[in-house]
N, CA, C and O atoms as a GROMACS GRO file, in nm:
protein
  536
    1UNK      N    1  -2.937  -4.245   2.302
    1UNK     CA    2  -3.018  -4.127   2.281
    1UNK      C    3  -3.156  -4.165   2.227
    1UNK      O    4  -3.240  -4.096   2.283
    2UNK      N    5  -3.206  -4.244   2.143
    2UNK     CA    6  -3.298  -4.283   2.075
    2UNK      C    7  -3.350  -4.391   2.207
    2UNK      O    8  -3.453  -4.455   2.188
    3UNK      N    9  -3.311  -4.400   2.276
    3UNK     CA   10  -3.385  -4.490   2.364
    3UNK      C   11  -3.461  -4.399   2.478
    3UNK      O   12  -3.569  -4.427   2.531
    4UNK      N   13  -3.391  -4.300   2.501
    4UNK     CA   14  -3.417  -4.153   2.616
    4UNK      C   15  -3.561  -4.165   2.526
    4UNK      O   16  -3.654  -4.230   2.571
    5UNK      N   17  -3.570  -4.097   2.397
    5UNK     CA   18  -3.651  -4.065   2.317
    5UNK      C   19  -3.758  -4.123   2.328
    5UNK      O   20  -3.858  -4.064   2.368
    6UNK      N   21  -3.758  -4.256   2.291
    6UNK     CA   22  -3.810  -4.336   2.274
    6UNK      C   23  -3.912  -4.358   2.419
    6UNK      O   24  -4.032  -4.384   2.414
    7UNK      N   25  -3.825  -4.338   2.553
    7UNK     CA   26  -3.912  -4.384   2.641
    7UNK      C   27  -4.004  -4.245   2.664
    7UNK      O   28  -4.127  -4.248   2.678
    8UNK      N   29  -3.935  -4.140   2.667
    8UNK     CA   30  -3.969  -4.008   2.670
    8UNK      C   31  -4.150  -4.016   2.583
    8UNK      O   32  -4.261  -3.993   2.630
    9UNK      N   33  -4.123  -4.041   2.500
    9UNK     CA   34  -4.263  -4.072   2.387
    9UNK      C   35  -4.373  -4.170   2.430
    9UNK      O   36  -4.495  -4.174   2.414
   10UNK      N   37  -4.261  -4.265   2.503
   10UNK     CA   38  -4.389  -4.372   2.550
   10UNK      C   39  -4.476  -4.310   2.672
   10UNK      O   40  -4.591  -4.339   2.702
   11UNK      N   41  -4.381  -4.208   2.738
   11UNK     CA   42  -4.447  -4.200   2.876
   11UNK      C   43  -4.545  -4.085   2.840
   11UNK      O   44  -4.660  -4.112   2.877
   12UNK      N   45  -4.532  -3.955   2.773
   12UNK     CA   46  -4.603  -3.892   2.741
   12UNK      C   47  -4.731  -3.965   2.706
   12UNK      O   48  -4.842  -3.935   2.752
   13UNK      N   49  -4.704  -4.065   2.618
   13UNK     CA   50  -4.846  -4.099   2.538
   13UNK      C   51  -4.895  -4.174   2.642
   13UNK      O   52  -5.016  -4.179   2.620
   14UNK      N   53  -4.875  -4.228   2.730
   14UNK     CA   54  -4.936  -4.265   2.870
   14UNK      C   55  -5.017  -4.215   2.968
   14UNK      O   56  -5.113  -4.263   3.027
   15UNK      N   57  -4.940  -4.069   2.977
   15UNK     CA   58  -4.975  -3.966   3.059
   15UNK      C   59  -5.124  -3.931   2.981
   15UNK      O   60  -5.227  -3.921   3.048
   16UNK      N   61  -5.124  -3.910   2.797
   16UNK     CA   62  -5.235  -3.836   2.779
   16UNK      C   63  -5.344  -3.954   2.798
   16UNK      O   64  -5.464  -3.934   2.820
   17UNK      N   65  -5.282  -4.080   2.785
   17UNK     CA   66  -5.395  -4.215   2.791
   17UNK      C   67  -5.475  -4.225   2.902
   17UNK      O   68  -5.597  -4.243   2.897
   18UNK      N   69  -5.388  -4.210   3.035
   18UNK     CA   70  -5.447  -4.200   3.133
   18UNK      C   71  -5.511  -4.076   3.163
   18UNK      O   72  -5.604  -4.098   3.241
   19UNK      N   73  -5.498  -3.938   3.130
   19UNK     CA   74  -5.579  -3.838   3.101
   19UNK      C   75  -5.735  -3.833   3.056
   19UNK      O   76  -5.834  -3.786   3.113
   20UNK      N   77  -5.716  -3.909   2.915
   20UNK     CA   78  -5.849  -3.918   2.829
   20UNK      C   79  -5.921  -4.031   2.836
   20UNK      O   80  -6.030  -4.039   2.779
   21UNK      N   81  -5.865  -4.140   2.912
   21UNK     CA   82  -5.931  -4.222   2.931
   21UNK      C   83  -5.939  -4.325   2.836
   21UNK      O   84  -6.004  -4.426   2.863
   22UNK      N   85  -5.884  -4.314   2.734
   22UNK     CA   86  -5.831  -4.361   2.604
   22UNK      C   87  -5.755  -4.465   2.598
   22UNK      O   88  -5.635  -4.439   2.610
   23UNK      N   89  -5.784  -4.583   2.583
   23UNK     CA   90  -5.628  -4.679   2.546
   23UNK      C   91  -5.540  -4.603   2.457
   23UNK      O   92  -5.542  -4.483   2.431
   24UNK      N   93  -5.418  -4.749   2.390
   24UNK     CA   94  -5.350  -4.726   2.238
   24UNK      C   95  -5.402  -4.694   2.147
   24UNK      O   96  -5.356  -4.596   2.088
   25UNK      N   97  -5.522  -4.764   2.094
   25UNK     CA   98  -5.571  -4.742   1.980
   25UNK      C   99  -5.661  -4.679   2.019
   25UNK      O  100  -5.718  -4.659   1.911
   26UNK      N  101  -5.717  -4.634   2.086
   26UNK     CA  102  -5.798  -4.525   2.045
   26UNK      C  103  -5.954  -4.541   2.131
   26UNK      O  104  -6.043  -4.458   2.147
   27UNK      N  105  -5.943  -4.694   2.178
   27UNK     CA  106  -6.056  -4.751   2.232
   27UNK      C  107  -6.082  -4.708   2.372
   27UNK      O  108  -5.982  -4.707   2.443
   28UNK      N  109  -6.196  -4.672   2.427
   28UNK     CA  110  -6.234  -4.606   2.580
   28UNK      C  111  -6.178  -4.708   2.689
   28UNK      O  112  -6.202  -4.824   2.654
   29UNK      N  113  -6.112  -4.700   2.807
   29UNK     CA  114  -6.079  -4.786   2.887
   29UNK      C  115  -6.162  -4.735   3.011
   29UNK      O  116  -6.221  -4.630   3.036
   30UNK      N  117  -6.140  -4.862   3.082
   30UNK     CA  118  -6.184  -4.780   3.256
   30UNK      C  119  -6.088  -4.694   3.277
   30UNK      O  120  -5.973  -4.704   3.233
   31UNK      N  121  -6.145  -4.582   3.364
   31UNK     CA  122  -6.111  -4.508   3.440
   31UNK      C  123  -5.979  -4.537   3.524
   31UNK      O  124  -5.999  -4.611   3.621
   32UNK      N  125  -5.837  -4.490   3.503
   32UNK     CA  126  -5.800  -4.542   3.626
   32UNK      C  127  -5.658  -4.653   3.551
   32UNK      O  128  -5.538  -4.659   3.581
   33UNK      N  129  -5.737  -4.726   3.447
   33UNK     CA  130  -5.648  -4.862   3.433
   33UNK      C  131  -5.620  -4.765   3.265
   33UNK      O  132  -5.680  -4.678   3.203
   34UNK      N  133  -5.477  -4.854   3.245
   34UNK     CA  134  -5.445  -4.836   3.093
   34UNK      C  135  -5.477  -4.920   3.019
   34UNK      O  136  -5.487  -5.027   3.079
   35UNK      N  137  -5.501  -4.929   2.904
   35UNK     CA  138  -5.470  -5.081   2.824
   35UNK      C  139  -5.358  -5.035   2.726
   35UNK      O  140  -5.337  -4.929   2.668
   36UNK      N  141  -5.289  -5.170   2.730
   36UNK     CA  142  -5.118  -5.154   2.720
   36UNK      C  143  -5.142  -5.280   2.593
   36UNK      O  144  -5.212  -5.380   2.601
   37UNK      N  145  -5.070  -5.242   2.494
   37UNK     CA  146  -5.092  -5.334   2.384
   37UNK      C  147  -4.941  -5.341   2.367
   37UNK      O  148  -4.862  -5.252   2.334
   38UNK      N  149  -4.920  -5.476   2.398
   38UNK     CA  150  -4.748  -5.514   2.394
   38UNK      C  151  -4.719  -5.513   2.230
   38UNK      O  152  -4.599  -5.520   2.201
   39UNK      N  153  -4.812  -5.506   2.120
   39UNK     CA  154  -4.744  -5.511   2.002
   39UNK      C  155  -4.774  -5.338   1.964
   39UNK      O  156  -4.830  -5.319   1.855
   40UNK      N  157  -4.749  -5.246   2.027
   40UNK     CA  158  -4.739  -5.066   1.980
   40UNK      C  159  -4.570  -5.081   1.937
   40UNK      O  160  -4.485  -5.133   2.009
   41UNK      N  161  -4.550  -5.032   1.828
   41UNK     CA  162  -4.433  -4.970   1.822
   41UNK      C  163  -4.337  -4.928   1.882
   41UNK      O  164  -4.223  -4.972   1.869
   42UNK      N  165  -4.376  -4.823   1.964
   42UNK     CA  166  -4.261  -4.787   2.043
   42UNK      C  167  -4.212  -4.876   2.170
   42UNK      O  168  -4.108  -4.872   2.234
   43UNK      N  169  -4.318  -4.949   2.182
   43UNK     CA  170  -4.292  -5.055   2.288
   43UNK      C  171  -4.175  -5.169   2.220
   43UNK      O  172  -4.077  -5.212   2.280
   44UNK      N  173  -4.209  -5.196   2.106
   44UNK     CA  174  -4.126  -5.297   2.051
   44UNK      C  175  -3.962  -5.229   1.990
   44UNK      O  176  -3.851  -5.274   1.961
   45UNK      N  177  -4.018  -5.120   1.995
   45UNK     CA  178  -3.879  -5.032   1.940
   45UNK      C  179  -3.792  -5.017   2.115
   45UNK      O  180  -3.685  -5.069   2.145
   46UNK      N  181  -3.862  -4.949   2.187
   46UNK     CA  182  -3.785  -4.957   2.359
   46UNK      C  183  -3.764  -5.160   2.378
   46UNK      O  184  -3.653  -5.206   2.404
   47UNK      N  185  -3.831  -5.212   2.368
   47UNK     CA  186  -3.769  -5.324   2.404
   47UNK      C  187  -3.644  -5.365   2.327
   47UNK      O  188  -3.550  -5.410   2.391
   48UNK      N  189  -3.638  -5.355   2.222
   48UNK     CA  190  -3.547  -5.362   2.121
   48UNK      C  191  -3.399  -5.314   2.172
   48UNK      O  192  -3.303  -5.383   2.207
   49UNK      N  193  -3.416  -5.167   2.163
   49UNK     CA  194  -3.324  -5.104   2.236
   49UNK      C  195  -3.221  -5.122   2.366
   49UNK      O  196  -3.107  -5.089   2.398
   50UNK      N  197  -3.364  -5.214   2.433
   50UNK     CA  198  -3.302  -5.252   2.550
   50UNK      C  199  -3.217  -5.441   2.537
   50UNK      O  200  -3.125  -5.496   2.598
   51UNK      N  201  -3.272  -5.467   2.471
   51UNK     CA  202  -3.155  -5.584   2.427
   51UNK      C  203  -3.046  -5.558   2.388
   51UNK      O  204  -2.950  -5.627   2.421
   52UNK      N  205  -3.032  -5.426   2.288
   52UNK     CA  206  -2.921  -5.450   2.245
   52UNK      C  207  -2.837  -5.383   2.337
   52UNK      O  208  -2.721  -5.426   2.339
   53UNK      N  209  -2.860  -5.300   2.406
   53UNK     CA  210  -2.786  -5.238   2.535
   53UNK      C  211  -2.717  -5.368   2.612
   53UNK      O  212  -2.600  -5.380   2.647
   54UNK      N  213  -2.843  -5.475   2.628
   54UNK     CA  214  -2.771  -5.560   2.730
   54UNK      C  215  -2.652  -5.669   2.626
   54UNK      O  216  -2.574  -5.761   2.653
   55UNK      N  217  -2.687  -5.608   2.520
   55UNK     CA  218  -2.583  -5.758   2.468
   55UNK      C  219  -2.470  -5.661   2.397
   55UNK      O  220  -2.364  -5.710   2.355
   56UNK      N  221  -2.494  -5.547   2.388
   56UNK     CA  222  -2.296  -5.459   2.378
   56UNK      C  223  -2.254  -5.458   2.529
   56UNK      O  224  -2.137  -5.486   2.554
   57UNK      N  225  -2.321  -5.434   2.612
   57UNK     CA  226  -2.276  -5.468   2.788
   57UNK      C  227  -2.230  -5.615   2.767
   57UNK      O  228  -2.127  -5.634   2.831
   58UNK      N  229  -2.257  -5.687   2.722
   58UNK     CA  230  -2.213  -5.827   2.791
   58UNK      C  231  -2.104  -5.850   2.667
   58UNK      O  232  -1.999  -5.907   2.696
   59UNK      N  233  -2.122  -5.816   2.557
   59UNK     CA  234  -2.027  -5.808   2.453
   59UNK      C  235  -1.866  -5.781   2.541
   59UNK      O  236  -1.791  -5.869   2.584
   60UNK      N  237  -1.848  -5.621   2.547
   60UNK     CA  238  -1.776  -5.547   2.590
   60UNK      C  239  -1.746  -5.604   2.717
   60UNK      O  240  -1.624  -5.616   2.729
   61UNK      N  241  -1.806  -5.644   2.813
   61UNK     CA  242  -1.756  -5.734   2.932
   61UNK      C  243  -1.685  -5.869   2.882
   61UNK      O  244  -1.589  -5.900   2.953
   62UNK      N  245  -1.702  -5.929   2.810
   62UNK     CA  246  -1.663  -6.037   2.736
   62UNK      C  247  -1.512  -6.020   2.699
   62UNK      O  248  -1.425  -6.094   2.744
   63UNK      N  249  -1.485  -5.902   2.602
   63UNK     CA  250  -1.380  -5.862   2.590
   63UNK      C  251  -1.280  -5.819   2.644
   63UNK      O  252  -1.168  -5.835   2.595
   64UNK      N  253  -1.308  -5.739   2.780
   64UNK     CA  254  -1.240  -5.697   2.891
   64UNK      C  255  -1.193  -5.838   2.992
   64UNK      O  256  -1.087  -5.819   3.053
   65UNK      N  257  -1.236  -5.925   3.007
   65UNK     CA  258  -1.197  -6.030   3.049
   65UNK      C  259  -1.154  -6.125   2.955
   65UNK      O  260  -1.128  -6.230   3.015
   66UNK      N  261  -1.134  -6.136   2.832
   66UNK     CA  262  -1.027  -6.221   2.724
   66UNK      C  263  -0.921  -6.135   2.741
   66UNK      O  264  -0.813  -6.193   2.746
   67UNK      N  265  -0.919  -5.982   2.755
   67UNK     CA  266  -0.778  -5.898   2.763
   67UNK      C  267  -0.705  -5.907   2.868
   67UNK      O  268  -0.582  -5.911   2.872
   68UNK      N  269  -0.815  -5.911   2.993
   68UNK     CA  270  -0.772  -5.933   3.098
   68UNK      C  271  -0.650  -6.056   3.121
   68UNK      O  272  -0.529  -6.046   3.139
   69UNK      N  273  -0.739  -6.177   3.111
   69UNK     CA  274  -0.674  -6.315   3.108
   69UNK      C  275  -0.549  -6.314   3.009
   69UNK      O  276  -0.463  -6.401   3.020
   70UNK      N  277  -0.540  -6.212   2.907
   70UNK     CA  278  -0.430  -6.256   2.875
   70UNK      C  279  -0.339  -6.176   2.889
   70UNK      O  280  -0.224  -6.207   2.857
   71UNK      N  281  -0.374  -6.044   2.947
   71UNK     CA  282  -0.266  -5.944   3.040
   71UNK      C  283  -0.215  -6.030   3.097
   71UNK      O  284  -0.097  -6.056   3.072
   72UNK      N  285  -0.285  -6.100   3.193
   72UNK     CA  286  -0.221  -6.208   3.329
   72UNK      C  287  -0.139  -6.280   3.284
   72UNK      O  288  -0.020  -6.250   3.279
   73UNK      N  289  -0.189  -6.392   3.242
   73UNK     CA  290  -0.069  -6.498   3.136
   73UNK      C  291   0.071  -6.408   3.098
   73UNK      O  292   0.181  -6.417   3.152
   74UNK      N  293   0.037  -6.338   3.010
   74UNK     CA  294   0.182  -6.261   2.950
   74UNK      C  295   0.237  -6.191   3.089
   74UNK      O  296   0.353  -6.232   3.092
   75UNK      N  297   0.217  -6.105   3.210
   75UNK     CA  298   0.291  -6.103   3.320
   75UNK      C  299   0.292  -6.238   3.408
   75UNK      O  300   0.390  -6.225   3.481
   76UNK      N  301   0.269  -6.285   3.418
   76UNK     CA  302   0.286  -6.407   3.488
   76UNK      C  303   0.463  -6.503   3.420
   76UNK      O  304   0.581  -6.521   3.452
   77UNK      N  305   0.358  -6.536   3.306
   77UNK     CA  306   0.500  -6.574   3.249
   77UNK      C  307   0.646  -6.478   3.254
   77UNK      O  308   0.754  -6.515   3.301
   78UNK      N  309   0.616  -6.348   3.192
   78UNK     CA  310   0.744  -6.219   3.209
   78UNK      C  311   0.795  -6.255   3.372
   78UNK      O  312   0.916  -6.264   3.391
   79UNK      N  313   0.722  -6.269   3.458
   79UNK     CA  314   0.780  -6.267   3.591
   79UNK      C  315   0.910  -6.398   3.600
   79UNK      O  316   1.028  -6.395   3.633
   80UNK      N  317   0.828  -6.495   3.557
   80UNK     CA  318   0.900  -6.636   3.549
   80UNK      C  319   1.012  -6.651   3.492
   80UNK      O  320   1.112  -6.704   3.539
   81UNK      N  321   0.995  -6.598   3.375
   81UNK     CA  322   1.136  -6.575   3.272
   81UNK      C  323   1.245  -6.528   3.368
   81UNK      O  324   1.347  -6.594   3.391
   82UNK      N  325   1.204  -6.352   3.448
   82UNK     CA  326   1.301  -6.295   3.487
   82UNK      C  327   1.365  -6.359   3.597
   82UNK      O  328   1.486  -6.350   3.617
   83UNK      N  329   1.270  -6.437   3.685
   83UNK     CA  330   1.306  -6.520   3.804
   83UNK      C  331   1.415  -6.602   3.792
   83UNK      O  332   1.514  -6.612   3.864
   84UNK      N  333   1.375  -6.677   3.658
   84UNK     CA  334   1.438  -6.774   3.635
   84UNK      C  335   1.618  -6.741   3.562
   84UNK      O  336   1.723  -6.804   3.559
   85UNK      N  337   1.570  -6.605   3.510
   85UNK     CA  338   1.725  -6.540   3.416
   85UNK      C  339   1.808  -6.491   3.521
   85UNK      O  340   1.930  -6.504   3.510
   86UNK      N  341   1.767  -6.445   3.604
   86UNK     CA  342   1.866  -6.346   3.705
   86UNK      C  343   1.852  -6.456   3.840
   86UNK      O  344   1.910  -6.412   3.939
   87UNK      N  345   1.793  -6.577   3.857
   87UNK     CA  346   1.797  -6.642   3.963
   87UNK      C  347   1.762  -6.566   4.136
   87UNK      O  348   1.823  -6.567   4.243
   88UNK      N  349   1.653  -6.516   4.094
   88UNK     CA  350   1.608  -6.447   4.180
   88UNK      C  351   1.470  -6.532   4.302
   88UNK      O  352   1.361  -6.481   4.328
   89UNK      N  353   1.517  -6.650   4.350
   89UNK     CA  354   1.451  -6.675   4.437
   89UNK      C  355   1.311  -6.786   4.403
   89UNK      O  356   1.199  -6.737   4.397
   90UNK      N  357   1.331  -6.934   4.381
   90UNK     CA  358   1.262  -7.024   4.334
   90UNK      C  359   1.183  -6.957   4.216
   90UNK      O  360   1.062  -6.935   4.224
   91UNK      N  361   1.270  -6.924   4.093
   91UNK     CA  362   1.173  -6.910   3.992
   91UNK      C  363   1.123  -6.809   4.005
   91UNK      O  364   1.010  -6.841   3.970
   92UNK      N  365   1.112  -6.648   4.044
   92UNK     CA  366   1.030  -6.589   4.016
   92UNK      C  367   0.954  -6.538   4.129
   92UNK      O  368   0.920  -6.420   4.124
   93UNK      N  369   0.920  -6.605   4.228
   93UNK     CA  370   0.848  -6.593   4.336
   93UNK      C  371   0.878  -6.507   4.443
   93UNK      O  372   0.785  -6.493   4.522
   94UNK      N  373   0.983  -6.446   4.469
   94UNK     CA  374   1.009  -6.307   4.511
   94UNK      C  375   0.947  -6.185   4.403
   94UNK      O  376   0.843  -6.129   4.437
   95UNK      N  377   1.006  -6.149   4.290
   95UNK     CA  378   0.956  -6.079   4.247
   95UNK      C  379   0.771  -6.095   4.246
   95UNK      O  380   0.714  -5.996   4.292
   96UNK      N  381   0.710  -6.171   4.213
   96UNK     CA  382   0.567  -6.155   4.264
   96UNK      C  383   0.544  -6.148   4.337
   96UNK      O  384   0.439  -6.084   4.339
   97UNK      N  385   0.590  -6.191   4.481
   97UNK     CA  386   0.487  -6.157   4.616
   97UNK      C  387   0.535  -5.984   4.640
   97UNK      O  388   0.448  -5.904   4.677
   98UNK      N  389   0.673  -5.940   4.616
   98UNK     CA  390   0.708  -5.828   4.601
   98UNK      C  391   0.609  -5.691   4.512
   98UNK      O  392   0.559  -5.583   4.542
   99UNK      N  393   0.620  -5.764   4.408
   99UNK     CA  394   0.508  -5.692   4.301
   99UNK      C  395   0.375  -5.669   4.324
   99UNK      O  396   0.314  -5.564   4.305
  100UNK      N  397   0.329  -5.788   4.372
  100UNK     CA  398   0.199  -5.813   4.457
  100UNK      C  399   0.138  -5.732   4.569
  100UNK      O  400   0.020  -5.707   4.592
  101UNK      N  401   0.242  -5.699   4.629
  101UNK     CA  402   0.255  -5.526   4.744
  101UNK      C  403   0.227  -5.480   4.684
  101UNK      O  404   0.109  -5.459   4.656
  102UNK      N  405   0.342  -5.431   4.618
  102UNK     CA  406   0.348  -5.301   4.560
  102UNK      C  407   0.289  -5.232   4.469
  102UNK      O  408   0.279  -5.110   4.460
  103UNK      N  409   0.248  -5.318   4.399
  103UNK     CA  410   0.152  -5.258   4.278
  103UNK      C  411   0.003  -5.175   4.324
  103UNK      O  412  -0.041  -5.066   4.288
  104UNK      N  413  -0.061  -5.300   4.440
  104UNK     CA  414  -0.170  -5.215   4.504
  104UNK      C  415  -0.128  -5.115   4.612
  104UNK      O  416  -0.216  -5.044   4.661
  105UNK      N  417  -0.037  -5.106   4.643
  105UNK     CA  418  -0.003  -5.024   4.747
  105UNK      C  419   0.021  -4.907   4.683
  105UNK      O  420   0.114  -4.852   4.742
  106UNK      N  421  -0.015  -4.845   4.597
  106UNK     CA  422   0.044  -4.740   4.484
  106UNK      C  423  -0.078  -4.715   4.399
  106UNK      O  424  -0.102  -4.597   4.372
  107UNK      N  425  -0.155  -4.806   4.355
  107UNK     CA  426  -0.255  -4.788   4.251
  107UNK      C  427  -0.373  -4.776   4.306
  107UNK      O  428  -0.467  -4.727   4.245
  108UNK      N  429  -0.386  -4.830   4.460
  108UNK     CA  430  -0.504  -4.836   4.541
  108UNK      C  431  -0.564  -4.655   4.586
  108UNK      O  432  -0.675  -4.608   4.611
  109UNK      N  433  -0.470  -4.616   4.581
  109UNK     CA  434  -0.479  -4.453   4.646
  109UNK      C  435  -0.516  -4.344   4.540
  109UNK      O  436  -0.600  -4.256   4.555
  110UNK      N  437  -0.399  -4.377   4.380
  110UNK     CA  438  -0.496  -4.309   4.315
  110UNK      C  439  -0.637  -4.322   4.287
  110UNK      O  440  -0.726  -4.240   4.310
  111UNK      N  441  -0.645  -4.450   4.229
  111UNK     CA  442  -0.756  -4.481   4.227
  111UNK      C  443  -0.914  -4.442   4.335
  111UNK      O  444  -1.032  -4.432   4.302
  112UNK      N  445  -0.863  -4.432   4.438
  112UNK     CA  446  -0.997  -4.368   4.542
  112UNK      C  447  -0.943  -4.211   4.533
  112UNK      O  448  -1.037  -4.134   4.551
  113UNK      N  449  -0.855  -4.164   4.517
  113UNK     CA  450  -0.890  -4.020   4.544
  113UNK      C  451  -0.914  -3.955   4.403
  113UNK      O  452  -0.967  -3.844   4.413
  114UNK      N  453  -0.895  -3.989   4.301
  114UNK     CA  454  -0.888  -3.942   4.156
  114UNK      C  455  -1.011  -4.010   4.078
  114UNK      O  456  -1.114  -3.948   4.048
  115UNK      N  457  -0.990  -4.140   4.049
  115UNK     CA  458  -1.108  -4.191   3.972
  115UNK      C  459  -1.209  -4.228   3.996
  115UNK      O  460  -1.300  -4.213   3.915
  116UNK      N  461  -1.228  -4.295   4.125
  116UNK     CA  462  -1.344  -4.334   4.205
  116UNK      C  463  -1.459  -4.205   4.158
  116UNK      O  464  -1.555  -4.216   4.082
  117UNK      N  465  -1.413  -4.088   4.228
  117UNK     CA  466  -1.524  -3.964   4.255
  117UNK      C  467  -1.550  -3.945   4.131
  117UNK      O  468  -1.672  -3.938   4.115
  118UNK      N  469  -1.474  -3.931   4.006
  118UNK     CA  470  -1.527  -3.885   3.889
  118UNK      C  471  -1.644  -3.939   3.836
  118UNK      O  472  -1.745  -3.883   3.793
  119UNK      N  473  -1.595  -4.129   3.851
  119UNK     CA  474  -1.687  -4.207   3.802
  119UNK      C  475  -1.845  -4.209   3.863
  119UNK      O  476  -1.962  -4.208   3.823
  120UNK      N  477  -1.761  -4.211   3.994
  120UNK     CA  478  -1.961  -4.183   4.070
  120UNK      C  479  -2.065  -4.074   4.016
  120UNK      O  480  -2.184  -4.088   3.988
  121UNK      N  481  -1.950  -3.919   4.009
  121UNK     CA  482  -2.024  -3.844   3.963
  121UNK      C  483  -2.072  -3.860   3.830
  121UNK      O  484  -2.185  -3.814   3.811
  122UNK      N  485  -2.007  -3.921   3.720
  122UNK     CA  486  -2.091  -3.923   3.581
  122UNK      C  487  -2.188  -4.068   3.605
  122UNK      O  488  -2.263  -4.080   3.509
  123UNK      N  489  -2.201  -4.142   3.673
  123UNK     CA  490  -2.302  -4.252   3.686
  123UNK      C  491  -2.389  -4.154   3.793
  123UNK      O  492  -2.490  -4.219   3.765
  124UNK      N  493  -2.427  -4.079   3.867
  124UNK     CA  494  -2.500  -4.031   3.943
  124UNK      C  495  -2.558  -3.917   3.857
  124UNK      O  496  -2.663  -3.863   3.891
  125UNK      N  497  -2.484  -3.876   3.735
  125UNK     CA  498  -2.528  -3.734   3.607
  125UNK      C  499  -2.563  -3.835   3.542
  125UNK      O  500  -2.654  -3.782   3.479
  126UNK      N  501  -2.561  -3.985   3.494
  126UNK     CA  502  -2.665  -4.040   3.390
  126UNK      C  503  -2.750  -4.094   3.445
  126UNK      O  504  -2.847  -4.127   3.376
  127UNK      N  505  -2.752  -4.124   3.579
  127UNK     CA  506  -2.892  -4.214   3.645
  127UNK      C  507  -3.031  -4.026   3.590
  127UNK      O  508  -3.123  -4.022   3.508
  128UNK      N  509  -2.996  -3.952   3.650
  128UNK     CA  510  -3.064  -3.876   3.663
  128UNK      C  511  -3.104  -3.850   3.488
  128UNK      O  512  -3.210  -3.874   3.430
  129UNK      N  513  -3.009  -3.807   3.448
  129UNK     CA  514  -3.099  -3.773   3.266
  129UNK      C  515  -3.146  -3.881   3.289
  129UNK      O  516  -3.258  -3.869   3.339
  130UNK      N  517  -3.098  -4.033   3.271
  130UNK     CA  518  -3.184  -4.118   3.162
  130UNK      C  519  -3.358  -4.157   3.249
  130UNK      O  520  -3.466  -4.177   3.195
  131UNK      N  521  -3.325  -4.155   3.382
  131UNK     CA  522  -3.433  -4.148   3.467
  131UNK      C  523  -3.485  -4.286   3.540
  131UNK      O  524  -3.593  -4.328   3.582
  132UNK      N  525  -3.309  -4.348   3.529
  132UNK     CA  526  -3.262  -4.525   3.575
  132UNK      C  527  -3.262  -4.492   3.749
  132UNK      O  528  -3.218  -4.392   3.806
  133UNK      N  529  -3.334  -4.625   3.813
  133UNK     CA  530  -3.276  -4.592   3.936
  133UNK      C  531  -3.155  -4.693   3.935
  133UNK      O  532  -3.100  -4.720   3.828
  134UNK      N  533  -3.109  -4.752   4.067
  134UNK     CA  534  -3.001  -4.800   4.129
  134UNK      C  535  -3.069  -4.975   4.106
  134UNK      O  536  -3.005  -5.072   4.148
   0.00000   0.00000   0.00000
C-alpha cells in the first residue's frame, strides 16, 4: 500500500513538473525534458520498497521449495517403506508409477476449472490497481 502511495506521489509531482516547467527542486528546466534527481525522497523511498518486495518474493520462494523438497523426500520414502512392508512389487515401484497417474489425473481438473480462473482474475484485479503491466 505505501508503495501504490508512494508511486501515486511521485507521478503526480511529475505531472505538475512537467506542467510548470520546473524540475525537483525548484530549478527551471527545458521545456519538454524533466530533471530527475535520483537522490529525492520518494524516489529512494519507491526504490526501497521495491527491494524489499523482491527479497520477501525470493524469501517466500525459498521457502516453498525447502517445503517442497522435503514433502518429496518424506513421500518418497513413505512409498518405499510400504513397498517394501506389504511386498508390493520391487520395493515400492508399483505404488508410484500407480500414484503418479493418479494423483494428476484428479488434481489436474480441479485445478483448471476452480483455481486457475480465480487466480487469473485477482492477478488481472492487481495488475490494474497497482498500474503493473505483464
Amino acid at each position: 500500500m505505501q508503495l501504490r502511495q508512494a508511486q501515486v506521489t511521485l507521478n503526480l509531482e511529475l505531472q505538475s513538473e512537467a506542467q510548470t516547467g520546473t524540475g525537483v527542486e525548484g530549478h527551471a528546466s527545458p521545456v519538454g525534458k524533466r530533471v530527475s534527481n535520483p537522490l529525492h525522497p520518494l524516489r529512494k523511498e519507491q526504490e526501497s520498497l521495491q527491494r524489499l518486495q523482491e527479497m520477501s518474493s525470493l524469501l517466500a520462494t525459498g521457502f516453498a521449495l525447502a517445503c517442497a523438497y522435503a514433502w518429496e523426500k518424506t513421500f518418497d520414502m513413505s512409498l518405499d517403506v510400504f513397498g517394501a512392508l506389504y511386498h508390493l512389487g520391487h520395493e515400492g515401484l508399483i505404488p508410484k508409477l500407480v500414484l503418479s497417474a493418479l494423483i494428476p489425473a484428479l488434481v489436474m481438473p480441479l485445478y483448471l476449472n476452480y483455481l486457475k480462473p480465480v487466480t487469473a482474475a485477482t492477478s488481472r484485479s492487481l495488475r490494474t490497481v497497482t498500474g503493473l503491466k505483464d
